[in-house]
Kinemage of the C-alpha trace (Angstrom):
@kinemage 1
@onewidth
@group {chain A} dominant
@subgroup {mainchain}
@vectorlist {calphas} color= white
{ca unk a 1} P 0.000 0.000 0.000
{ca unk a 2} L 1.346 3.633 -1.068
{ca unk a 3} L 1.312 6.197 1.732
{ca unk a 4} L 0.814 9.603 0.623
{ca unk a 5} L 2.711 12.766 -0.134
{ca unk a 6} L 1.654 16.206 -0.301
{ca unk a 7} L 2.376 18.447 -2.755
{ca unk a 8} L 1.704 21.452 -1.170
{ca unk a 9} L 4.749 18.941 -1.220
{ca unk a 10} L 7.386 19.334 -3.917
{ca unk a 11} L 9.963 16.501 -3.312
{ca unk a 12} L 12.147 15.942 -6.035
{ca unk a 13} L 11.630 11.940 -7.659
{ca unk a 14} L 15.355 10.970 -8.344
{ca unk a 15} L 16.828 7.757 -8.374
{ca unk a 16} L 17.549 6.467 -4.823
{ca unk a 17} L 21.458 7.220 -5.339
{ca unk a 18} L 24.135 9.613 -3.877
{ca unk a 19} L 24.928 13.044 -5.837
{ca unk a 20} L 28.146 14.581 -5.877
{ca unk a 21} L 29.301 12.619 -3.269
{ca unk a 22} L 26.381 14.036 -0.315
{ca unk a 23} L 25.129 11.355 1.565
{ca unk a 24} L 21.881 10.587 1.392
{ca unk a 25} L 20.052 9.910 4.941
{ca unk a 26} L 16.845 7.404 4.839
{ca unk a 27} L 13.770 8.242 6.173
{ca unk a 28} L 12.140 5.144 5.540
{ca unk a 29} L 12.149 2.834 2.472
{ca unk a 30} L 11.795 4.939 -0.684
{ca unk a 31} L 12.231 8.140 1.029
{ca unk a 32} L 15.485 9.505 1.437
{ca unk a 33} L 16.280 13.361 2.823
{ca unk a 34} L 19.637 15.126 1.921
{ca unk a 35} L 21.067 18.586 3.052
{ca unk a 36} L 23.274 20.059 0.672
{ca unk a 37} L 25.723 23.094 1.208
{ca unk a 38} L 24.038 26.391 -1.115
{ca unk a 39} L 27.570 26.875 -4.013
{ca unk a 40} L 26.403 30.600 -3.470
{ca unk a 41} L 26.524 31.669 0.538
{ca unk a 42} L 23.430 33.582 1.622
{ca unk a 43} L 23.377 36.917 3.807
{ca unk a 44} L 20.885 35.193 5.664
{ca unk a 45} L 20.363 31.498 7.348
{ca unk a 46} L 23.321 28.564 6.762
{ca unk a 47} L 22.881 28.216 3.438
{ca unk a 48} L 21.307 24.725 3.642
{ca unk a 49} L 19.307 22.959 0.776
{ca unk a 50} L 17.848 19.920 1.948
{ca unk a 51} L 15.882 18.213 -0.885
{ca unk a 52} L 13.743 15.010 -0.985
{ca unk a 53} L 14.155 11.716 -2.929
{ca unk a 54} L 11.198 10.226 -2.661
{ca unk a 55} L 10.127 6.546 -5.211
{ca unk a 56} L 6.464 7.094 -6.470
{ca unk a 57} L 6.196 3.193 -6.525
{ca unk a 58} L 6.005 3.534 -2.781
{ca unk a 59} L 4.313 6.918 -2.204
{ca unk a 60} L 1.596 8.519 -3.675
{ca unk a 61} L 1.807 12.203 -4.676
{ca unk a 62} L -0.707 14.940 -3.973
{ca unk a 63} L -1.446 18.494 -4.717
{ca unk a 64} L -3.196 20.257 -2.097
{ca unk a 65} L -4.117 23.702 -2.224
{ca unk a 66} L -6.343 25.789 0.238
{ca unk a 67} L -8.342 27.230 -2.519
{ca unk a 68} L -9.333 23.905 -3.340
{ca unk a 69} L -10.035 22.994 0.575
{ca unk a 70} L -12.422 26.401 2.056
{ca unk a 71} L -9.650 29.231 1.479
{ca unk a 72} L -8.145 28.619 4.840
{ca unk a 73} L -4.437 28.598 5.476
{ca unk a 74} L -2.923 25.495 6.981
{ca unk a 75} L 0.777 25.390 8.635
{ca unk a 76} L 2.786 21.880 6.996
{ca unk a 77} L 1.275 19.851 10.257
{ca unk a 78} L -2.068 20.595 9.945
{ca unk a 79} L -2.226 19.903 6.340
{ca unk a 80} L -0.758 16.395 7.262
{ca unk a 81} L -3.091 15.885 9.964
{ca unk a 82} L -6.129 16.770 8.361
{ca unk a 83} L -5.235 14.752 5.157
{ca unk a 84} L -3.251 11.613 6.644
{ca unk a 85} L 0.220 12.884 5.059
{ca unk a 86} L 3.112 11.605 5.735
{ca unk a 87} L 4.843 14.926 5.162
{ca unk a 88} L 4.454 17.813 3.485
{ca unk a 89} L 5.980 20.806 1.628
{ca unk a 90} L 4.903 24.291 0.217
{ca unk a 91} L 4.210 23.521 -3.867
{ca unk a 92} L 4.709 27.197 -4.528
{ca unk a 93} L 5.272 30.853 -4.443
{ca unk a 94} L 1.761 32.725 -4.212
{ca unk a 95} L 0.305 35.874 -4.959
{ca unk a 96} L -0.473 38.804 -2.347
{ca unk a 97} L -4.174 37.142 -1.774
{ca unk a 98} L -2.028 33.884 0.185
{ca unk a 99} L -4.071 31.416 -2.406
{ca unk a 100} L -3.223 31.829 -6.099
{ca unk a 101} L 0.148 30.453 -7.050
{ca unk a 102} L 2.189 32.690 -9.292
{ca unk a 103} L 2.887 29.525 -11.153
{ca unk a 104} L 1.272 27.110 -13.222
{ca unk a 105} L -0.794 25.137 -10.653
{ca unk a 106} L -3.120 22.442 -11.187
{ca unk a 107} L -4.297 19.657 -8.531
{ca unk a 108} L -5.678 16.399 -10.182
{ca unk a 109} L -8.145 19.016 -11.843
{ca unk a 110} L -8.397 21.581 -9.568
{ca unk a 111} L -7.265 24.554 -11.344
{ca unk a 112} L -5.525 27.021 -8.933
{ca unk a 113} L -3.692 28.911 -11.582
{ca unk a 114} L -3.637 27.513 -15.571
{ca unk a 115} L -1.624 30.311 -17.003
{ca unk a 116} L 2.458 29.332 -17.356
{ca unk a 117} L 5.391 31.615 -15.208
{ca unk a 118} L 7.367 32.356 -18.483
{ca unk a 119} L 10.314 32.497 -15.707
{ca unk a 120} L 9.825 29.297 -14.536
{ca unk a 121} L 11.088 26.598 -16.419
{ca unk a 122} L 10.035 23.546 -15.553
{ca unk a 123} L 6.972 21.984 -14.247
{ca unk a 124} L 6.599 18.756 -11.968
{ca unk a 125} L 3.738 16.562 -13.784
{ca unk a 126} L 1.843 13.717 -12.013
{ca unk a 127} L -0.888 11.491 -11.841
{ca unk a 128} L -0.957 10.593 -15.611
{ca unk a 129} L -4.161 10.070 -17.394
{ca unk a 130} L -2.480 6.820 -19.353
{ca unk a 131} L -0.739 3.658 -17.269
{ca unk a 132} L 1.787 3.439 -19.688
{ca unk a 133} L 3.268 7.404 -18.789
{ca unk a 134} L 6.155 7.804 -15.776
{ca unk a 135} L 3.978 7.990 -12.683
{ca unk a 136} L 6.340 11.849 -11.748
{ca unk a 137} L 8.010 13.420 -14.189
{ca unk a 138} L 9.693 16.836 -14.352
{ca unk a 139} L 9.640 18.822 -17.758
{ca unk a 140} L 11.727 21.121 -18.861
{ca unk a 141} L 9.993 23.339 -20.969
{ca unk a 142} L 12.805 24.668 -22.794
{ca unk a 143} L 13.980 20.959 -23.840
{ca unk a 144} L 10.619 18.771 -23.979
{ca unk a 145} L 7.086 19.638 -25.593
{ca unk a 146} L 5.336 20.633 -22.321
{ca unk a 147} L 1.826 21.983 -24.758
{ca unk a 148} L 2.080 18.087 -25.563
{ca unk a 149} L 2.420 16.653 -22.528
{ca unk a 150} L 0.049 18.534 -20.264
{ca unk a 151} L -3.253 17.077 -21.376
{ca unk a 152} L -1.338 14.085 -20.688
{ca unk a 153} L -1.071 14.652 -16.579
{ca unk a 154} L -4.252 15.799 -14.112
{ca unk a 155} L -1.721 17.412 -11.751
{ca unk a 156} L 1.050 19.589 -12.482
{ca unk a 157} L 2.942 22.725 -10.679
{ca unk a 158} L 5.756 25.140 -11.727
């Protein structure tokens, strides 16, 4: 059975192997955390990336937004509470109202915002509408037909 992933939750679906030599530190099988030194130094915070491997064979993604749920703000635990997550991260950058991303940002239908950042290049696709298309995959839109691909996947986020 798949436990579930939020994507108010952007986790990045790699393969479950070590990059440029950072370990790799597992949660559980088929999700792995990482914290990575920033190249570029901050003026503020340690300049820590921590990313997320996570295998879609063994989780299931979702795309949560609060203008899909009653226009109420959640904090990361009471999203995962409320839904049964087993964690949860913020999907995107929004707009001065706190609801509409300034992305492209659909969940399995729900359309928060269908209009495309032209500054933001790619665009995390799941939940295909064939069985024979990756269950995550993350499109570059400068090197792959995204306009082909999007009727392709019910949820999708830039």
């Amino acid at each position: 059975m798949k436990r579930t992933l939020s994507f108010i939750l952007v986790l990045s679906c790699l393969p479950l192997m070590p990059v440029l030599g950072q370990t790799w530190h597992q949660v559980e099988p088929g999700l792995e955390v990482g914290s990575f030194s920033a190249p570029i130094k901050s003026n503020l915070g340690k300049s820590t990336i921590w990313v997320g491997r996570v295998d879609p064979g063994r989780f299931e993604f979702r795309l949560l937004c609060a203008s899909q749920y009653g226009k109420r703000k959640r904090t990361a635990a009471e999203w995962c509470e409320e839904f049964g997550l087993v964690g949860t991260v913020n999907a995107s950058m929004f707009a001065a109202d706190g609801l509409t991303s300034t992305g492209l940002l659909v969940a399995d239908g729900h359309v928060n915002n269908g209009k495309i950042n032209p500054s933001f290049g790619a665009v995390l696709m799941f939940h295909p509408r064939r069985p024979d298309l990756p269950a995550v995959q993350m499109v570059d839109r400068h090197c792959q037909d995204f306009s082909a691909l999007r009727p392709l996947y019910s949820s999708m986020v830039q």
